[in-house]
N, C-alpha and C positions, 0 to 999 in steps of 0.2 A: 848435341843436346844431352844433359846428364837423365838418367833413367829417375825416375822416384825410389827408393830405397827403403824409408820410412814411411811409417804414419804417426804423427804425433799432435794430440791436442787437450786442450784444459778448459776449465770450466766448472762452479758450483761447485767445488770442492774437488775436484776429478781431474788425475792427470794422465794420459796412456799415450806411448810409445811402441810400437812392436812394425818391425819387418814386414815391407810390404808381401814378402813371399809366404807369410803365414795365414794371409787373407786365402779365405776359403777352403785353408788347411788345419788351421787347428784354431783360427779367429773368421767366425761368419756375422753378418752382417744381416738382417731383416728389417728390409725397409719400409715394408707396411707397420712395422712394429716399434721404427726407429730404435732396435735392439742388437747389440753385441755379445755374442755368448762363447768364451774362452776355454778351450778344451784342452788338456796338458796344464794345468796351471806351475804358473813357477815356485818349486818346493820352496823357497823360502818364504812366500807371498802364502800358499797352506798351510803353514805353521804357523806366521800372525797369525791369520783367522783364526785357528784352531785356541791359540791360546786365548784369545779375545772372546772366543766361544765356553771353549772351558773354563773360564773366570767368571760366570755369571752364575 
């Protein structure tokens, strides 16, 4: 039987991908909060933001 490796899913405008060995490493999960909170984010995923933020 093959391992899980990913995580991936989409919805409302929302799409996310990442390695299941990053859970609880640098992506945690709170499920009384039903929230995901992303730590290391990927430099070029900081840079939209930041321009998108700088542009207003």
């Amino acid at each position: 039987m093959r391992q899980l490796t990913k995580f991936s899913g989409s919805g409302r405008g929302l799409t996310l991908n990442f390695d299941a060995t990053l859970l609880g490493e640098r992506i945690f999960w709170d499920l009384a909060t039903d929230t995901l909170t992303i730590k290391g984010m990927p430099p070029n995923l900081r840079d939209q933001l930041q321009r998108r933020t700088s542009g207003k």
